[in-house]
DRENNUBA-32536 format. One line per field, with one value per residue (C-alpha): residue in one letter; x, y, z. Coordinates in nm, 2 decimals, decimal comma. Layout:
<pts>
r: [A	...]
u: [X	...]
v: [Y	...]
w: [Z	...]
</pts>
This chain:
<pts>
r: [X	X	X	X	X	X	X	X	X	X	X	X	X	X	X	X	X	X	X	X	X	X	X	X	X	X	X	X	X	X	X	X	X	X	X	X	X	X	X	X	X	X	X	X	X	X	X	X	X	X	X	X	X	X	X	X	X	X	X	X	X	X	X	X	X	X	X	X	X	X	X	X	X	X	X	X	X	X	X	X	X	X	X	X	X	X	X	X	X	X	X	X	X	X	X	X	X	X	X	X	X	X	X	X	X	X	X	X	X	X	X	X	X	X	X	X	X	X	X	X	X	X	X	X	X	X	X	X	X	X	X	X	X	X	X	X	X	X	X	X	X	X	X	X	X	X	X	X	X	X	X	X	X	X	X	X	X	X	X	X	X	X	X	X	X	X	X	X	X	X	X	X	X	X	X	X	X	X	X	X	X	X	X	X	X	X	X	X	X	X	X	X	X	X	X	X	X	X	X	X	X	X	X	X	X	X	X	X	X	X	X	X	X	X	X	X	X	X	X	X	X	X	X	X	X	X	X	X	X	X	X	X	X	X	X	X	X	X	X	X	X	X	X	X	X	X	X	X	X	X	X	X	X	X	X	X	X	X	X	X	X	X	X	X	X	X	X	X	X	X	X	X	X	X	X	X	X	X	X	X	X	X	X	X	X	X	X	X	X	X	X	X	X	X	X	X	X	X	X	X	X	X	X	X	X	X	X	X	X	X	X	X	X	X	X	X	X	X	X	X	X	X	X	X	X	X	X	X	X	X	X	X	X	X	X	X	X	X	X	X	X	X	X	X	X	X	X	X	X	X	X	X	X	X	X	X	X	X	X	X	X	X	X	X	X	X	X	X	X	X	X	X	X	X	X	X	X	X	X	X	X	X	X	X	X	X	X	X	X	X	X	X	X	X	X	X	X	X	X	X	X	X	X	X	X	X	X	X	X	X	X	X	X	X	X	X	X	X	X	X	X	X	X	X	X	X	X	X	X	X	X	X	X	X	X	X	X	X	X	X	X	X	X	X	X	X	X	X	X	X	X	X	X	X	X	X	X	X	X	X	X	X	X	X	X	X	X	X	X	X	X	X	X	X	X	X	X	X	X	X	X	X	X	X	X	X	X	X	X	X	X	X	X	X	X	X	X	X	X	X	X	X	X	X	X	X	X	X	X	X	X	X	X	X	X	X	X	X	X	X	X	X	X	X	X	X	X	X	X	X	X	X	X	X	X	X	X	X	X	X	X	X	X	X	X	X	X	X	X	X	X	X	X	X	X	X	X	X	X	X	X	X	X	X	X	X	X	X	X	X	X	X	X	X	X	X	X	X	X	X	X	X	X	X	X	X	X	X	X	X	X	X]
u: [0,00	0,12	-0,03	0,05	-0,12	-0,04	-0,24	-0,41	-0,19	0,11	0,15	0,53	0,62	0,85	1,23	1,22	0,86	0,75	0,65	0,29	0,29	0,08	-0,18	-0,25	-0,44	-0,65	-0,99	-0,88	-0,70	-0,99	-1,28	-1,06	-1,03	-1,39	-1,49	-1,27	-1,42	-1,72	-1,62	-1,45	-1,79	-1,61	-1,88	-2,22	-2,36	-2,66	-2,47	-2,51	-2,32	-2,42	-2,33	-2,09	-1,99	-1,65	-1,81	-2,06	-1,77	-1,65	-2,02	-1,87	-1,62	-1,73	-1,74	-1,94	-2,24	-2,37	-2,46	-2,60	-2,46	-2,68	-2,81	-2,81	-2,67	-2,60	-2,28	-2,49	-2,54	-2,23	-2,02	-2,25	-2,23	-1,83	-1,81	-1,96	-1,78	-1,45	-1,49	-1,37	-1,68	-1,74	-1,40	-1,42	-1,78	-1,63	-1,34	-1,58	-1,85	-1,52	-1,39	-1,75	-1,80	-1,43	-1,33	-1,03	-0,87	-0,91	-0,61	-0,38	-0,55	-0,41	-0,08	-0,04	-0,10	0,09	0,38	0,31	0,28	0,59	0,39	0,51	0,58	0,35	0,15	-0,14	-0,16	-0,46	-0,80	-0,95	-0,66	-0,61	-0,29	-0,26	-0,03	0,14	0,20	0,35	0,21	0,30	0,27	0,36	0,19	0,35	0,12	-0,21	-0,04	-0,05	-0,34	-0,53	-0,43	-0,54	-0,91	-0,89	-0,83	-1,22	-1,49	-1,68	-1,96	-1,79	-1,56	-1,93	-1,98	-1,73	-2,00	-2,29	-2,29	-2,56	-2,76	-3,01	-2,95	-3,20	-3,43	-3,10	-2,93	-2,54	-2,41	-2,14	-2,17	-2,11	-1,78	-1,84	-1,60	-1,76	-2,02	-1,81	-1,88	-1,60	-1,79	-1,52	-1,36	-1,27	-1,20	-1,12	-1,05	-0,87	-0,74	-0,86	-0,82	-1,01	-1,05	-1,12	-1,04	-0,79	-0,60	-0,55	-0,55	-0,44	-0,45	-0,33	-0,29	-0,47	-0,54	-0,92	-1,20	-1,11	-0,77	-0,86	-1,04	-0,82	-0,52	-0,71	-0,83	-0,45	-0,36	-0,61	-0,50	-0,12	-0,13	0,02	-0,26	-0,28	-0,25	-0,22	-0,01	-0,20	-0,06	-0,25	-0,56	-0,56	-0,48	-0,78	-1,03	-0,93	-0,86	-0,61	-0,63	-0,39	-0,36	-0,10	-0,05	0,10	-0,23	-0,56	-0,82	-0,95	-1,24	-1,33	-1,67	-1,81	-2,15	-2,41	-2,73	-3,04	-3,25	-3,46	-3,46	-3,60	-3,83	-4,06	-4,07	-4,12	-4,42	-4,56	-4,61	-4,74	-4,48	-4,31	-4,04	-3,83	-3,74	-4,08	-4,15	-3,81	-3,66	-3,31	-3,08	-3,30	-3,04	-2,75	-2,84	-2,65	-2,32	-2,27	-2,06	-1,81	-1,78	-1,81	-1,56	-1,29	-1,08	-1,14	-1,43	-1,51	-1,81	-1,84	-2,16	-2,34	-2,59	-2,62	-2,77	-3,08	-3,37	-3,61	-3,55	-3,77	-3,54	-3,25	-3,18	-3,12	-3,42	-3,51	-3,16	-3,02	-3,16	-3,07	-3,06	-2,97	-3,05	-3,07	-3,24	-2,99	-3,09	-3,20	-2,90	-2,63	-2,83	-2,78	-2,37	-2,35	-2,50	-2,30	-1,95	-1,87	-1,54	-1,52	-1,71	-1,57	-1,80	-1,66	-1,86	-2,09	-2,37	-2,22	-2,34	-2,72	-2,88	-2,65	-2,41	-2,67	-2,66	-2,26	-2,30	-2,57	-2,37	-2,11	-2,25	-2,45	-2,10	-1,95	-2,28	-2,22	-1,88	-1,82	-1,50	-1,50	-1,28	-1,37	-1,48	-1,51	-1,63	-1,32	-1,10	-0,85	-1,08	-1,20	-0,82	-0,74	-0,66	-0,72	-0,41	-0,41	-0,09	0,03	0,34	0,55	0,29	0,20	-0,09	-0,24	-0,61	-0,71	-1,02	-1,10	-1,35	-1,22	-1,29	-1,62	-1,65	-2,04	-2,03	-1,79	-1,97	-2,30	-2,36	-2,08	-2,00	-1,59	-1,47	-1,30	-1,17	-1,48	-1,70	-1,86	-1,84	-1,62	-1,27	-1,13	-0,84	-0,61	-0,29	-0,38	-0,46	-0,15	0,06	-0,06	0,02	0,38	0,42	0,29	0,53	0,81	0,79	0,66	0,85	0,83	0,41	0,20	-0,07	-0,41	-0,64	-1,01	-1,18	-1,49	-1,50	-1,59	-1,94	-2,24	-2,21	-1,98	-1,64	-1,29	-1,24	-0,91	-0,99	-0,95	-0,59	-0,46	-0,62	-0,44	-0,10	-0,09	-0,18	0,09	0,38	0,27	0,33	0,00	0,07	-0,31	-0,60	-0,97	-1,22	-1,57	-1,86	-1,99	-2,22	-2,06	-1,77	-1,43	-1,19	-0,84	-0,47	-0,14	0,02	0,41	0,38	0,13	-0,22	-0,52	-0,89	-1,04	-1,44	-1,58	-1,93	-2,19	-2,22	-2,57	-2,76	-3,15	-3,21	-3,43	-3,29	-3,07	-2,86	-3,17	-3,13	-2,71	-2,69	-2,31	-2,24	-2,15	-2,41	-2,21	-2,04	-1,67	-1,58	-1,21	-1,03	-0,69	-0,51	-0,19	0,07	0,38	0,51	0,30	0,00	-0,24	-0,60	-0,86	-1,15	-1,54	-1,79	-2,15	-2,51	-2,63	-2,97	-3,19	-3,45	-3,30	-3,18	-3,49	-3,32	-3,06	-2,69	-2,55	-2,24	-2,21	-2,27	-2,02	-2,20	-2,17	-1,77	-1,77	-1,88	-1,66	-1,34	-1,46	-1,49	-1,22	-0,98	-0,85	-0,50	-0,52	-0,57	-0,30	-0,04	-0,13	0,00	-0,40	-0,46	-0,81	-0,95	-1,29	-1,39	-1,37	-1,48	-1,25	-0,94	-0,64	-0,31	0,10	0,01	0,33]
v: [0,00	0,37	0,64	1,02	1,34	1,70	2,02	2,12	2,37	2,26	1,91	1,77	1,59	1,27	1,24	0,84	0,66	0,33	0,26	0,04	-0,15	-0,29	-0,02	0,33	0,63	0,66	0,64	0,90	1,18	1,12	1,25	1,55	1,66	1,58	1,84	2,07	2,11	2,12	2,44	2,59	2,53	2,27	2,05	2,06	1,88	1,79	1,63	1,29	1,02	0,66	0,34	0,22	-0,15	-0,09	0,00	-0,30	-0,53	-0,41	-0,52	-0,87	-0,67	-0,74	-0,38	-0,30	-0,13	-0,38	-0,09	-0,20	-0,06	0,24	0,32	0,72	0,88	1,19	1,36	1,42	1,05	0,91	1,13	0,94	0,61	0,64	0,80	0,45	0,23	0,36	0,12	0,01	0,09	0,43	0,56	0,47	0,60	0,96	1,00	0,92	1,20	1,44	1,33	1,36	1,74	1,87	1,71	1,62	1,31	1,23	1,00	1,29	1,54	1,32	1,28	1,68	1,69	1,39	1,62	1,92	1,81	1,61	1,27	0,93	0,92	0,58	0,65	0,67	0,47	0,32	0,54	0,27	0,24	-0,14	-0,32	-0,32	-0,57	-0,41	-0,08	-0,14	0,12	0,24	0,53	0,70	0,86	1,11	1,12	1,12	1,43	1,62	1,51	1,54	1,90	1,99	1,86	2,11	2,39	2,35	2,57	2,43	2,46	2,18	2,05	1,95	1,71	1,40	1,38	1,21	0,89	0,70	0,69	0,52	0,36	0,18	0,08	-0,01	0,19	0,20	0,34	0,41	0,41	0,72	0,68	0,74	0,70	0,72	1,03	1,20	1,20	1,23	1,37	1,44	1,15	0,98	0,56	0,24	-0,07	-0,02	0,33	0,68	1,00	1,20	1,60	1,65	2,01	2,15	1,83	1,55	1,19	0,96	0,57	0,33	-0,03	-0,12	-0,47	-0,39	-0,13	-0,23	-0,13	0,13	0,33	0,20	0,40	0,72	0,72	0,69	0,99	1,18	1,13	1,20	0,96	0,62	0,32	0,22	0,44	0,15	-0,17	-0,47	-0,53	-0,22	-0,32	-0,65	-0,52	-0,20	-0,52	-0,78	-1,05	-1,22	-1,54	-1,69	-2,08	-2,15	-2,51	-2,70	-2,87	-2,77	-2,81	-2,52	-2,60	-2,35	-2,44	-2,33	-2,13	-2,03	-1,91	-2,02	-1,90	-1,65	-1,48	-1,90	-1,91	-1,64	-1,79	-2,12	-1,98	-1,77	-2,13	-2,29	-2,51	-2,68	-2,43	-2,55	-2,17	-2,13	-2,43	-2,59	-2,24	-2,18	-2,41	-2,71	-2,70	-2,75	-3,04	-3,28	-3,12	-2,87	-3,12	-3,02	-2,66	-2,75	-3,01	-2,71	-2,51	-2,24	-2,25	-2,05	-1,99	-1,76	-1,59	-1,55	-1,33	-0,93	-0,90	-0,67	-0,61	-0,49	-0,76	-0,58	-0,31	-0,38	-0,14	-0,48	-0,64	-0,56	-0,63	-0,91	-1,28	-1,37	-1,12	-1,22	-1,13	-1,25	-1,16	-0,97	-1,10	-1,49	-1,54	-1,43	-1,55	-1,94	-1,91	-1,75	-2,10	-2,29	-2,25	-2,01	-1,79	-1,61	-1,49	-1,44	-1,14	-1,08	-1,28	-1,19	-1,09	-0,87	-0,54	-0,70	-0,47	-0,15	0,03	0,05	-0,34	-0,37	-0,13	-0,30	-0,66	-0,46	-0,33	-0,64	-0,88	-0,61	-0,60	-0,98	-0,96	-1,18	-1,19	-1,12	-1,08	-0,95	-0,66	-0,33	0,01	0,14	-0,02	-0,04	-0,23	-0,48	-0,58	-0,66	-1,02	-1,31	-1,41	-1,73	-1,80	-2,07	-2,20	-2,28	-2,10	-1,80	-1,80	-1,52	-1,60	-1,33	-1,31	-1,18	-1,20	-1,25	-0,95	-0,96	-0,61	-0,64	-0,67	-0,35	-0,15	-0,25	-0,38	-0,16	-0,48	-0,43	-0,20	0,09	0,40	0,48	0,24	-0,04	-0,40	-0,69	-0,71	-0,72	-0,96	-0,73	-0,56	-0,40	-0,74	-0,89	-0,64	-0,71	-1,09	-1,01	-0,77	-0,99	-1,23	-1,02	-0,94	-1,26	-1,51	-1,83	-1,74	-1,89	-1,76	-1,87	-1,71	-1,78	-1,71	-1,68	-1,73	-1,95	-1,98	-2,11	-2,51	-2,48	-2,65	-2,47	-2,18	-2,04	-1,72	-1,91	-2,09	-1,79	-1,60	-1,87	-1,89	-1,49	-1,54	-1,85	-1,59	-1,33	-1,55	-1,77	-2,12	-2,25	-2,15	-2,26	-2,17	-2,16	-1,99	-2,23	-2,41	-2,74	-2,88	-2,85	-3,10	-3,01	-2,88	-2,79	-2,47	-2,42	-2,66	-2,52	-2,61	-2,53	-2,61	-2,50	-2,56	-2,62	-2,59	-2,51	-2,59	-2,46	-2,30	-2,35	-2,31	-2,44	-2,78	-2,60	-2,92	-3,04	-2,76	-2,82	-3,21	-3,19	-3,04	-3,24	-3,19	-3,21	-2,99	-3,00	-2,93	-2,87	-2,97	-2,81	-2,96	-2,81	-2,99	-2,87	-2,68	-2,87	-2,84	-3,14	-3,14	-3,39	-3,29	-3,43	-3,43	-3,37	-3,45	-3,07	-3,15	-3,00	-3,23	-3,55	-3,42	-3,23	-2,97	-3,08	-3,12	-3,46	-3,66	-3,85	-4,22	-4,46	-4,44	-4,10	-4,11	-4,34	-4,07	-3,83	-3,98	-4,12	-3,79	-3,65	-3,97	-4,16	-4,12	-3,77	-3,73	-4,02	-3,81	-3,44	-3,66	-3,73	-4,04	-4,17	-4,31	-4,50	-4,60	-4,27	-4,13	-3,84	-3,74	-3,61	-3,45	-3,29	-2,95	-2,81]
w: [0,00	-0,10	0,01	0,07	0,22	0,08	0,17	-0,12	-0,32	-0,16	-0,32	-0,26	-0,51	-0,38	-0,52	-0,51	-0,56	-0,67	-0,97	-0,98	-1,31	-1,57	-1,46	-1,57	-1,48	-1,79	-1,59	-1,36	-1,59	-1,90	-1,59	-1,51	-1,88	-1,92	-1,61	-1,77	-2,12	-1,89	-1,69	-2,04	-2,22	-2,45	-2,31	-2,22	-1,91	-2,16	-2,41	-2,54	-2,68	-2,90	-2,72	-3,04	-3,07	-2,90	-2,56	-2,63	-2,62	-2,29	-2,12	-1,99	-1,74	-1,36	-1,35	-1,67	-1,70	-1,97	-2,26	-2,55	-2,91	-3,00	-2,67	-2,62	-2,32	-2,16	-1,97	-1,66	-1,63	-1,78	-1,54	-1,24	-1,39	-1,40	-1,06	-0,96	-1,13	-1,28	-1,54	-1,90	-2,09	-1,87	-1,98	-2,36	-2,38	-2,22	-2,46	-2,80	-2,62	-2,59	-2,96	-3,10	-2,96	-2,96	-3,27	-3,09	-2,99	-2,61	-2,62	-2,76	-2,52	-2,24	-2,37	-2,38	-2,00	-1,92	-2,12	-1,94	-1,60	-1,63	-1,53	-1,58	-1,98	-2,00	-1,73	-1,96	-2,25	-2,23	-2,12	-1,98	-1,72	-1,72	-1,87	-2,22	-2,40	-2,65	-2,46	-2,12	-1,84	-1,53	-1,28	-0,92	-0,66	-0,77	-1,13	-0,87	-0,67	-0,92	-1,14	-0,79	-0,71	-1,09	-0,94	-0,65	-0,94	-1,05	-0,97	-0,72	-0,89	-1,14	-0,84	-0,69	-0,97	-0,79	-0,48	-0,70	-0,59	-0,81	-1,11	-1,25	-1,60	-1,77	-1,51	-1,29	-0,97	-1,01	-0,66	-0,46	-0,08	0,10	0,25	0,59	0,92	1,25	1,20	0,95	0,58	0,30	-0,03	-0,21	-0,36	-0,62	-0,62	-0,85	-0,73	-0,39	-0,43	-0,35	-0,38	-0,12	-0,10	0,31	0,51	0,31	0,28	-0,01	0,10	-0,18	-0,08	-0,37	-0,38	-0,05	0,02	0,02	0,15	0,49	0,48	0,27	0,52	0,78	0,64	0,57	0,96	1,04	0,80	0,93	1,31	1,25	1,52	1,52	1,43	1,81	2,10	2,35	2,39	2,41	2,76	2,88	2,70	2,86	3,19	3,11	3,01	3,28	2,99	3,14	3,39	3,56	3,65	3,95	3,77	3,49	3,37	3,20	2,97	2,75	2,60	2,24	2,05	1,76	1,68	1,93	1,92	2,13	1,83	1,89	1,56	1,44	1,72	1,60	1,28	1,36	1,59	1,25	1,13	1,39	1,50	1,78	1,95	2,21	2,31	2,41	2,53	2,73	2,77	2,72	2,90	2,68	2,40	2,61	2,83	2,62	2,58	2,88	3,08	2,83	2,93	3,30	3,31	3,15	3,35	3,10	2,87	2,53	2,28	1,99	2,00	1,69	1,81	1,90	2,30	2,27	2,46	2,14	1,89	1,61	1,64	1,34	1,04	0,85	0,92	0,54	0,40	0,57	0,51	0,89	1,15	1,44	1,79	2,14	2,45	2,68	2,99	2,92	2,72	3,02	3,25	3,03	2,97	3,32	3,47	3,21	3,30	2,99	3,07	2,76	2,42	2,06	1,89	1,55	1,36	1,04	1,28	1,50	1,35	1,28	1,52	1,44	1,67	1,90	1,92	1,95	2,22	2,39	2,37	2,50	2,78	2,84	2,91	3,10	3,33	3,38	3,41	3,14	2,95	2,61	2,25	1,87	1,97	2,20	2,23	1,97	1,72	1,93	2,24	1,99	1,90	2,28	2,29	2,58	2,81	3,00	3,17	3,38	3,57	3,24	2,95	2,81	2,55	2,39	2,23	1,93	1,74	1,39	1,09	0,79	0,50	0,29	0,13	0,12	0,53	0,54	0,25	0,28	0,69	0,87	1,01	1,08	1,42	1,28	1,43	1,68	1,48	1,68	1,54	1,51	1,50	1,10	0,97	0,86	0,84	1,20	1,34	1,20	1,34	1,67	1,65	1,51	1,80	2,04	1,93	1,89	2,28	2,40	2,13	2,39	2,42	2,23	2,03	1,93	1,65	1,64	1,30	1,20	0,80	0,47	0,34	0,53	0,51	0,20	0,18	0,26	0,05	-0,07	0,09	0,41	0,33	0,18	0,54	0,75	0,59	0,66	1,01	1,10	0,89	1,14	1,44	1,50	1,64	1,59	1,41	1,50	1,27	1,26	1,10	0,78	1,07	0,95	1,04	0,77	0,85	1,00	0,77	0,85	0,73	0,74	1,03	1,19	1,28	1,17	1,28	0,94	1,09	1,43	1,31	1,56	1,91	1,99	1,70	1,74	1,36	1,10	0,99	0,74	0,70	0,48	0,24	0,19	0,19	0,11	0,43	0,70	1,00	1,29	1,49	1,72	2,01	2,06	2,40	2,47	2,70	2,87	2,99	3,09	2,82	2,54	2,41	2,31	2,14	2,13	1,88	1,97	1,75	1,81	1,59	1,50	1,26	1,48	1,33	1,42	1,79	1,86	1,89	2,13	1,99	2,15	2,05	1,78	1,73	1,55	1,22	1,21	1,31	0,98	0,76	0,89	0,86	0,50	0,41	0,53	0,43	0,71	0,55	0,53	0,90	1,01	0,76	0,99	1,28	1,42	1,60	1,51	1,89	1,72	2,04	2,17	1,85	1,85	1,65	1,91	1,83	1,98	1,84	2,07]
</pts>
């Protein structure tokens, strides 16, 4: 990631910058030159252009706008469209409208200012922006300095024009989101892909080559602070939180399970139809009869909760735009992990943000009330990041716990903690930081990274290896995933281990194993047991169709041990160093 900030008329340009290759800055430099002819009266905001069969071809992009040859449209909307999308098509169909009314070529009209303002000789070959074969491109940040600071030369009457933020287009809306950090809106911008150039108080933020809209935002929060990205260490956060515990032995178990939810947001719908609800009918501690000796036979005990704690569960912003959103009852639900030997939550999960800020806050406020430990999120960005310690006479282990990046849950939901933003704790760049530096200081401690990720009762994505080998290079010793609500079988990454899938523990929904009959419809339970300086883990598996248990998760029966090591293949496991115990029906493991 480059980036750069430059008051606005005082743009330094830098004596030694990268070069970004294989790109160029065509989409960018041909909207400037357009919303100059604009304020010159070259162009009129009226004007239209013919969809020819060039553009037509470029319909198939994942950006497109899918224009059909002949189609008529005008500047006002084509300037909107490419606002929102940056793309191929958008470009082309601007330089024909500016060859069509200036008789002039828009290619050689961007080659003049590239020559004037001393920019990057082949920073602009191509007005589309993307790599073209046969004419190699490339540019700095120092091209966008100054192509940026020739925005902030407008009128602002034609400056105003880079804050529209949709249009509709043959019966479609093309949008961009507001970009929005805390309560503070940032109008003036201009992105593609993961880069950005944003116009704030006097000021010119450019961001290029960010990993995604995460860190995008991330690193303009940081350039607006001129403060570093976290104000306290994680030892003072864990000593500000209480997450830490201490055991004055040598031996323990540490219990981690996968999803929970006692199902409220099912219950009402299940009652809608008439049906059987065990909420209603056996109360909350009813699911959890067959499997909470394994929390209360722990030392130290952990869920993820997949749920926001509110008292008004008809109160969500998303109720209308999420498929699931879920949400417990405050009280009920501490009152159940209270009396169930849980010692600590995970929050940053997909559903963390269902109910808003004013859900994360409530959740918040709710744990703290009970005085119940919790990780994956806080009141700030920087609370949300504080990890779990558990030390005892010869370890040191430090427990994290993230959600992986889905752009729709950061553009869309608001679902990632940022700056003063409530919600769940993002993998990223700032996470890994805080694992290497936890490492770098603690390098005998041990740390632990609990995920939530993949796709609801889909296989292992490569989103998820290529997640986990960047958390094990950053210094993570294990990785236990969950979130698909069916178990993924176990890998090893640059020998380390990883618990792709724990699936769900106690999740009171609708039979949804029916509807995905590849998935596997059990759930684990991982025990990790201390000894000494090493670290063993015995995996249990547990029945999860809710339709066959009555709602009541219980372990698994030989059969069903069967199909799970046929599916995952019994030499497989043995190779990861897993002993298969069939009696026991459990897989167990030296991970240290």
């Amino acid at each position: 990631m480059i980036y750069s900030k430059d008051p606005i008329g005082e743009v330094t340009v830098l004596s030694d910058s990268t070069h970004i290759k294989d790109k160029g800055v065509g989409n960018v430099l041909i909207l400037l030159i357009v919303l100059q002819c604009l304020d010159s009266g070259e162009l009129l905001i009226n004007d239209t252009v013919k969809v020819n069969e060039l553009v037509e071809k470029e319909s198939k992009g994942i950006e497109a706008i899918n224009f059909k040859k002949g189609e008529e449209i005008t500047l006002s909307q084509l300037i909107r469209l490419h606002l929102c999308k940056m793309s191929p098509d958008t470009s082309l169909l601007l330089a024909k409208l500016y060859r069509e009314k200036t008789k002039r070529s828009a290619q050689e009209r961007l080659n003049t200012f590239v020559q004037e303002q001393s920019l990057t000789a082949n920073c602009c070959k191509n007005i589309s922006g993307r790599k073209r074969r046969n004419a190699p491109q490339m540019y700095t940040i120092n091209d966008l300095k100054i192509i940026a600071n020739e925005w902030t030369k407008l009128p602002k009457k034609t400056f105003e024009y880079i804050t529209q933020n949709e249009c509709v287009y043959n019966g479609k809306l093309f949008e961009r989101k507001d970009l929005k950090l805390g309560t503070e809106l940032f109008p003036y911008r201009i992105s593609w892909g993961n880069n950005r150039i944003t116009f704030h108080a006097g000021t010119i933020y450019i961001i290029l080559e960010a990993k995604n809209q995460y860190e995008l935002d991330k690193q303009l929060l940081t350039l607006m602070s001129d403060q570093p990205a976290r104000k306290e260490t994680l030892d003072t956060l864990i000593a500000r939180r209480g997450n830490s515990t201490h055991f004055d032995k040598n031996e323990l178990a540490i219990v981690v399970t996968g999803d929970t939810y006692f199902g409220e947001f099912y219950s009402k719908r299940r009652l809608s139809r008439g049906k059987w609800d065990p909420l209603k009918e056996k109360g909350y501690e009813y699911a959890l009869e067959n499997v909470k000796f394994f929390l209360e036979e722990a030392d130290f005990s952990i869920i993820n909760l997949e749920a926001v704690l509110v008292d008004d569960l008809e109160k969500s912003p998303l109720l209308r735009e999420k498929r699931f959103v879920l949400g417990g009852q405050a009280t009920q639900t501490m009152n159940t992990l209270r009396t169930s030997a849980v010692n600590l939550v995970t929050l940053a999960t997909n559903h963390i943000g269902d109910y808003g800020q004013e859900g994360v806050h409530s959740t918040l406020t709710t744990l703290k009330a009970h005085k119940m430990p919790w990780i994956g999120s806080g009141f700030d960005e920087e609370d949300a990041l504080c990890p779990y310690r558990i030390t005892t006479q010869e370890q040191d282990i430090f427990i994290f716990n993230g959600y992986w990046f889905i752009s729709r849950h950061h553009v869309d939901y608001e679902m990632y903690a940022l700056g003063k933003h409530l919600g769940g704790n993002c993998i990223s760049e700032y996470f890994l930081q805080a694992i290497r530096e936890t490492k770098q200081k603690y390098p005998s401690s041990k740390i632990i990274v609990i995920c939530h990720w993949s796709q609801d009762y889909k296989a292992i994505q490569k989103y998820q290896h290529s997640t986990a080998e960047e958390l094990i290079t950053a210094g993570t010793d294990l990785i236990i995933g969950h979130g698909s609500h069916a178990i993924q079988t176990v890998g090893e990454i640059l020998s380390k281990n990883v618990l792709y899938g724990l699936g769900n523990f106690v999740f009171s929904s609708e039979g949804e194993f029916e509807l995905h009959p590849n998935s596997l419809p059990y759930g684990m339970v991982a025990k990790l047991n201390v000894l000494g300086k090493h670290m063993n883990a015995t995996l249990h598996f547990l029945q999860e169709e809710n339709h066959r248990t009555n709602y009541q998760p219980q372990e698994i029966n030989s059969e069903d041990f069967e199909l799970i090591l046929s599916e995952w293949g019994v030499e497989r496991i043995e190779s990861l160093g897993w002993k298969i115990e069939k009696g026991k029906r459990t897989l167990s493991k030296k991970l240290w």
